[in-house]
C-alpha positions in Angstrom: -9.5 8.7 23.3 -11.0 9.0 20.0 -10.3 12.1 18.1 -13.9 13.9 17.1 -14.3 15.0 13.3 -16.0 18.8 12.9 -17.4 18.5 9.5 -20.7 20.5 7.8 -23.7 18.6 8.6 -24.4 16.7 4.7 -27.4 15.9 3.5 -26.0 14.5 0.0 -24.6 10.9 1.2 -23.8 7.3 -0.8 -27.1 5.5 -1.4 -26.9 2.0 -0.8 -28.3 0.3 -3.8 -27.8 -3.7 -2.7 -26.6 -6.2 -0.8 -25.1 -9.3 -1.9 -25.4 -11.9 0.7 -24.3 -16.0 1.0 -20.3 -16.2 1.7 -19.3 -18.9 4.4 -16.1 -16.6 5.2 -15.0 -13.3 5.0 -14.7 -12.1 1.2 -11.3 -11.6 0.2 -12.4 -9.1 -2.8 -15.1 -7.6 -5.2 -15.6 -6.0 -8.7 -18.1 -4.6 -10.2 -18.4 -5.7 -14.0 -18.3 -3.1 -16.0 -21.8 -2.1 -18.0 -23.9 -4.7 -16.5 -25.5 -5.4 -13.3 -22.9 -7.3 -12.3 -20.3 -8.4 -9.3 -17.8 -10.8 -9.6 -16.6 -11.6 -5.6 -13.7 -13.5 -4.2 -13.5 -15.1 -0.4 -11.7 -16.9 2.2 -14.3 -19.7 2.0 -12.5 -20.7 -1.5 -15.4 -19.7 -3.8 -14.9 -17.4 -6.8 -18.6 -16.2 -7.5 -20.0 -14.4 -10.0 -23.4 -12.4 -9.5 -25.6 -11.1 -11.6 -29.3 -9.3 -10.7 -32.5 -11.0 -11.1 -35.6 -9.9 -12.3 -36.8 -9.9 -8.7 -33.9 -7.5 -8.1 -31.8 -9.7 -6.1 -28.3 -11.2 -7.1 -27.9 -14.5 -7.6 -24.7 -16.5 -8.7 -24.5 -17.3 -12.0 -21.1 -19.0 -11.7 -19.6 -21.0 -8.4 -16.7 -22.0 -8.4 -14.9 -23.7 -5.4 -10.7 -23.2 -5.3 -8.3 -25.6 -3.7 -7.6 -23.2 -1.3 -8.8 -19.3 0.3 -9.0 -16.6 -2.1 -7.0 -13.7 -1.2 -6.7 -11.4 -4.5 -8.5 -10.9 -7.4 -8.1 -9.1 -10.8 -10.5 -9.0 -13.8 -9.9 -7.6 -17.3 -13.1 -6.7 -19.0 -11.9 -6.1 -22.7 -11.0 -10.3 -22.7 -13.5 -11.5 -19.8 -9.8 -13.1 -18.6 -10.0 -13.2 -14.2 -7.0 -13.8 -12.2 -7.5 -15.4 -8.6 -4.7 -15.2 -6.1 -4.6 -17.7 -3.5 -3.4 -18.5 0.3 -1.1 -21.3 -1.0 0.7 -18.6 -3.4 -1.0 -20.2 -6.3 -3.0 -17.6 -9.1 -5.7 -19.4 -10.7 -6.9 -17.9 -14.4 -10.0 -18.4 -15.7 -12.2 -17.1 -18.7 -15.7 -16.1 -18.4 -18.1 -16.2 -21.3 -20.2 -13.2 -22.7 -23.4 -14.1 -20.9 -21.1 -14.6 -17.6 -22.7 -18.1 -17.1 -20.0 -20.0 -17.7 -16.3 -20.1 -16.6 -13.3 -21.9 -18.2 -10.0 -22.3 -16.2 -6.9 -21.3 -17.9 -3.8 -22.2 -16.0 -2.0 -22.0 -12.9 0.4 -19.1 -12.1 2.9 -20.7 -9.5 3.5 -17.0 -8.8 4.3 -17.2 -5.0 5.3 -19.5 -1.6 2.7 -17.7 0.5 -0.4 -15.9 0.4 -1.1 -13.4 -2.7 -1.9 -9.9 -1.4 -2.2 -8.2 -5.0 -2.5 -8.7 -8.6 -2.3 -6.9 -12.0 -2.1 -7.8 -15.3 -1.2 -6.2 -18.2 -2.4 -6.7 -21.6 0.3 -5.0 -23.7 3.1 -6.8 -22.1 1.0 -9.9 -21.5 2.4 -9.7 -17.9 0.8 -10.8 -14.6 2.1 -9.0 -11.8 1.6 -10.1 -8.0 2.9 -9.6 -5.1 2.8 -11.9 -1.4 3.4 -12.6 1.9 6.5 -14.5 1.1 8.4 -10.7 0.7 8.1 -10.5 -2.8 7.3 -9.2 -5.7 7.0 -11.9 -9.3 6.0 -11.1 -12.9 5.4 -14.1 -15.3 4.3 -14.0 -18.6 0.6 -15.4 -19.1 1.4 -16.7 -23.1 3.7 -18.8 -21.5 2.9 -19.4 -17.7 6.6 -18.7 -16.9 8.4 -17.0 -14.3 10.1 -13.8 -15.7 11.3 -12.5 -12.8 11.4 -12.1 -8.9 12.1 -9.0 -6.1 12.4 -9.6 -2.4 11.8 -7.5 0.3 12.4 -6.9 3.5 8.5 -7.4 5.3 5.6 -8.7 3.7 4.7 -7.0 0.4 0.6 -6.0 0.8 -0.3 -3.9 -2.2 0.8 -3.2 -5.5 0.0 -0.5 -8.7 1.6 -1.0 -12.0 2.3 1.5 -14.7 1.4 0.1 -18.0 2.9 2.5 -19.8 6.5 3.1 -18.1 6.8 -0.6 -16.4 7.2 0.9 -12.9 5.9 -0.9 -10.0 5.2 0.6 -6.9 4.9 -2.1 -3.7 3.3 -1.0 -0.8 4.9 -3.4 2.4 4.5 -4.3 6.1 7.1 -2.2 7.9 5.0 1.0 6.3 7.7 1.0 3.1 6.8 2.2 -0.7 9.4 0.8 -3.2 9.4 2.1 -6.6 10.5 -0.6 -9.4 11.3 -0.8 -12.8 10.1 -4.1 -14.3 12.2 -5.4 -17.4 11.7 -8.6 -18.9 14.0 -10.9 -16.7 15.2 -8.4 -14.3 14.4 -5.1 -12.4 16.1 -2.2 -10.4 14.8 -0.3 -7.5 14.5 3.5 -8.4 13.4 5.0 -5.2 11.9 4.2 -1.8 9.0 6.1 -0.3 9.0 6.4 4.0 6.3 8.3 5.5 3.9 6.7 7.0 4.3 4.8 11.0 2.2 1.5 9.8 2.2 -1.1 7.7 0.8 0.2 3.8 -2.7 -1.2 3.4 -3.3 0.4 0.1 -2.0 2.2 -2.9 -4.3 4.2 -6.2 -1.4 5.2 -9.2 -3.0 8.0 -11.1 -1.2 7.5 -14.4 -2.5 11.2 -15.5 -1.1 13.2 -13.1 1.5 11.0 -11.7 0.5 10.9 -8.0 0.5 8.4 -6.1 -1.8 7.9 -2.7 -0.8 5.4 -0.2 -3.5 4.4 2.8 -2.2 2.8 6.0 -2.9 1.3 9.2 -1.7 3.9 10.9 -4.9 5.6 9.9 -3.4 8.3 7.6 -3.4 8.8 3.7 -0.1 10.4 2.1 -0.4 12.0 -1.8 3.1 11.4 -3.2 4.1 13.8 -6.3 5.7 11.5 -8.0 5.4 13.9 -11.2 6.3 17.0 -9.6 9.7 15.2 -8.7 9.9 17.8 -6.1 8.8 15.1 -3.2 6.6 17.2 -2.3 3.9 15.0 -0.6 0.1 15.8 1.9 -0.9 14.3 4.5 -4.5 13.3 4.7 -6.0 12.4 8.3 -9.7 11.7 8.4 -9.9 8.1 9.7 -10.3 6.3 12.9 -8.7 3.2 12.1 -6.4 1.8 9.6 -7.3 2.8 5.9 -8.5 -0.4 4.1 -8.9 0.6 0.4 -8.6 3.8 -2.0 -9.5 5.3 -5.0 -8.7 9.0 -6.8 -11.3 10.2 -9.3 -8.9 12.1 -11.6 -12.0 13.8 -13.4 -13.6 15.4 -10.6 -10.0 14.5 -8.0 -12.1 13.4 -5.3 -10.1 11.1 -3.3 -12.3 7.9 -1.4 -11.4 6.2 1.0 -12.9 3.3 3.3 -11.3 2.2 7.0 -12.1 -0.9 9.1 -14.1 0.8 11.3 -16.6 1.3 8.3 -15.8 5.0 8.0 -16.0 6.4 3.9 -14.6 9.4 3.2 -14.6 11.3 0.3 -11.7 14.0 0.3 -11.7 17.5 -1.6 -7.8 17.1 -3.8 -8.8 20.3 -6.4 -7.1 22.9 -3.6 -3.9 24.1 -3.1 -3.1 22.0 -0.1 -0.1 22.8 2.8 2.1 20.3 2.8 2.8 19.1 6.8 5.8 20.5 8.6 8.6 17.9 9.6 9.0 17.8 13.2 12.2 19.8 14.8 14.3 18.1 17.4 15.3 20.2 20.0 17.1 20.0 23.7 14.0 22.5 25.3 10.8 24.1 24.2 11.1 26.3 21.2 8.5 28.4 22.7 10.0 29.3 26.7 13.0 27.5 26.3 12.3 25.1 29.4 14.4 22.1 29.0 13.1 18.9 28.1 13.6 16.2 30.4 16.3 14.3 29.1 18.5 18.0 29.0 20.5 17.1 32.1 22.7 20.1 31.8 19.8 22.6 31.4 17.9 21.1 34.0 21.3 21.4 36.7 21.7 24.9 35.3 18.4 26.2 35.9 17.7 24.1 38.7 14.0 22.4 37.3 12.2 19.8 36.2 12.6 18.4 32.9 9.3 18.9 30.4 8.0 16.0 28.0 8.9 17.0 24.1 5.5 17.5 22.1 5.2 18.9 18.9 2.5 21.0 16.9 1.1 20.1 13.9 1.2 23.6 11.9 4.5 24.5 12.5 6.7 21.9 13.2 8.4 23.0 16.3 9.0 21.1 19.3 7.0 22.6 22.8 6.2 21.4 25.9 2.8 21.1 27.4 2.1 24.5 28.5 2.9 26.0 25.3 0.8 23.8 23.2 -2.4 23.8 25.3 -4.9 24.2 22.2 -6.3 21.7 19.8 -7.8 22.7 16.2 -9.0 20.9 13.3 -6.9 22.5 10.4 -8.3 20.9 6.9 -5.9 22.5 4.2 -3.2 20.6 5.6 -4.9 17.3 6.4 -5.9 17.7 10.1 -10.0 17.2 10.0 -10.3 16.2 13.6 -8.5 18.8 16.1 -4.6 18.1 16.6 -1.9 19.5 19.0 -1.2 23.2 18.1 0.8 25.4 19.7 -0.7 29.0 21.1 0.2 30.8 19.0 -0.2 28.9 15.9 -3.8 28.1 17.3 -4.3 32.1 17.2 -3.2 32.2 14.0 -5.7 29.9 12.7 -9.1 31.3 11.3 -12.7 30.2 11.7 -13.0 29.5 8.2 -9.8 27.5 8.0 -11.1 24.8 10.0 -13.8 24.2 7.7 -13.8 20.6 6.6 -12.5 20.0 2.9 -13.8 16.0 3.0 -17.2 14.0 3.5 -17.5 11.5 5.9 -20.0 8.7 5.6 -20.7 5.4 7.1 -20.8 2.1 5.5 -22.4 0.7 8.7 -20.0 -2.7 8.3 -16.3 -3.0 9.0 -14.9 -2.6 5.5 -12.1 -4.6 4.9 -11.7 -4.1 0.9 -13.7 -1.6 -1.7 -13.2 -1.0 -5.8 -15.0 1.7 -7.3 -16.7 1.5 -11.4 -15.5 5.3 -11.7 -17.6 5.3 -15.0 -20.7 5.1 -13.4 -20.2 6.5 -10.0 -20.3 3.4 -8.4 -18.9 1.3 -5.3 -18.4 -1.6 -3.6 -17.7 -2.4 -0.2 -16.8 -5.9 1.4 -17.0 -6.3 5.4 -15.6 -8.8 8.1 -19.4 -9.6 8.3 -19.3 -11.3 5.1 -21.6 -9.0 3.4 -20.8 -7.1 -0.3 -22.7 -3.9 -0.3 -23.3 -2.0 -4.0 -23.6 2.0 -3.5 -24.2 4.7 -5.4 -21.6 7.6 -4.9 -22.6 10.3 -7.5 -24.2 12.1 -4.5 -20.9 12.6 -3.3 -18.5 12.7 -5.8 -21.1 13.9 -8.8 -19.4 11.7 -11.6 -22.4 10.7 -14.3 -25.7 8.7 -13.1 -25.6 5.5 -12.1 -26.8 3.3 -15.3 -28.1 -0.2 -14.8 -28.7 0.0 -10.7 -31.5 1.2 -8.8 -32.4 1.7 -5.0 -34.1 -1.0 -3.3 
């Protein structure tokens, strides 16, 4: 049964500004160019498109371009126009767009991977294009030469990736629901830590470089902010979303936290509170509450001479409890919970009216988003959906960064 979310009613809520329309197949990925009215897009039906707004208002594409094969990844640098397309045969395509984006030059090919490309990143100082794919790893090459410099393998399938530029470290995001923490050297690399948290595979991962946290989405429908910079591990558990987490993005000015899941759900989370961090579970032979035994206690079920109770376990405290002793649910924001969770009684008593009040927005993008990149700058976002659609919105409604510049409402 779905879980029901108790937030304030809003009346502030993302305006949708456009639509872009005219994919054959879902689209793989979108960016909004920076300062102009603008969106480069990149799909399954092999185009690389770029689309720029009309006098009439509506976006046409000023530059198609069909690939060899789907387009699963995308990354665009806007200082050199330079746009790196990641492919389902492993390949990455780049390209360089000129300064009226009308025109686009091809580069060179990156035989970066054996499988599909699920992220890219490039790095300007370093020259260094960093990807990862579905054939388990992780490759950097250097884009003066074209060359491999290096290779990492994994375990599953690696599915996201965020690189920092300044200390080379490379967090990669996988399918078994594993974060490994790298550090990239020129021809080599060494695995500092590995991040387990979440119960599904990692769909997404935001690096904020200024504060050093690290936010990881997943399709087990839960967001977990990692410390890294606090180097205590200390990490909070976000739980908003019916479905798995597609895409994410931390606003370090105003640290607002969006996120977008594939049932089209956008929510925009409050990170400038002193958060709980979620208890770990407790094993134990018998409720922690009435002691009843559990059912696989053989020996305090003979003793006693009853019926052995299923395990559960409440989310404010931790402790394991049967059924009887954890008969309340409650929403309990400050540590994540924004639709109602197990609690035992007497945590539920202990719980305020004005702690379950929600600390995050929740919108709908009224598609099934499967991928979203936000133009911080301006406040902007944009969504792609499995109905082949690329919606522009404006977010400073909801996350109150500077007026929109360039786009208007329909």
């Amino acid at each position: 049964m779905a879980a029901e979310i108790h937030s304030r009613p809003q009346s502030r809520r993302p305006v949708l500004l456009s639509k872009v329309e005219g994919h054959q197949d879902a689209v793989s990925a979108a960016l909004l160019i920076p300062k102009e009215d603008g969106v480069i897009t990149a799909g399954e039906d092999r185009t690389i498109r770029v689309w720029l707004k009309r006098d009439s208002g509506q976006y046409w594409p000023s530059i198609y371009h069909t690939m060899a094969s789907p387009c699963s990844a995308m990354a665009y640098h806007h200082d050199s126009r330079r746009i790196f397309v990641g492919q389902d045969n492993g390949a990455i395509m780049e390209f360089h767009i000129s300064e009226d984006f009308n025109k686009m030059n091809f580069v060179k090919t990156y035989p970066a991977h054996q499988n599909r490309v699920s992220a890219i990143t490039f790095c300007l100082a370093s020259e260094w294009l960093i990807s990862t794919g579905h054939d388990k790893c992780i490759s950097w090459m250097c884009t003066r030469s074209g060359s491999m410099l290096g290779r990492h393998y994994f375990t599953s399938w690696a599915s996201c990736l965020q690189y920092d530029h300044e200390t080379k470290y490379a967090f990669v995001g996988d399918y078994s629901g594993q974060i490994t923490l790298l550090k990239l050297e020129q021809n080599t690399c060494s695995v500092i830590t590995t991040l387990k948290g979440h119960e599904g595979s990692i769909t997404s991962l935001w690096w904020d470089p200024v504060q050093r946290l690290l936010f990881s989405g997943a399709s087990d429908h839960s967001i977990i902010m990692w410390d890294i910079g606090g180097r205590k591990g200390r990490t909070l558990l976000l739980q908003g979303h019916h479905d798995k987490v597609q895409a994410i993005c931390y606003l370090q000015l105003t640290r607002q936290l969006v996120s977008c899941s594939a049932d089209g759900g956008i929510a925009v989370w409050n990170m400038d509170i002193s958060r709980e961090e979620a208890p770990q579970w407790l094993e134990s032979d018998s409720c922690q509450k009435c002691e009843q035994p559990f059912f696989w206690n053989i020996k305090q079920m003979w003793d006693t001479k009853t019926i052995g109770l299923r395990q559960h376990h409440c989310r404010k405290c931790g402790q394991a409890v049967c059924g009887k002793c954890s008969t309340k649910r409650s929403s309990y924001p400050i540590m994540g919970f924004e639709f109602q969770v197990r609690v035992c009684d007497s945590c539920f008593e202990s719980i305020k009216d004005e702690d379950r009040t929600s600390l995050a927005t929740f919108h709908e993008g009224k598609h099934n988003i499967s991928h979203m990149s936000m133009d911080i700058s301006r406040g902007l976002m944009v969504t792609c959906g499995s109905d082949r659609i690329v919606k522009i919105w404006d977010m400073t409604p909801v996350v109150g960064c500077s007026l929109a510049t360039g786009f208007s409402s329909r």
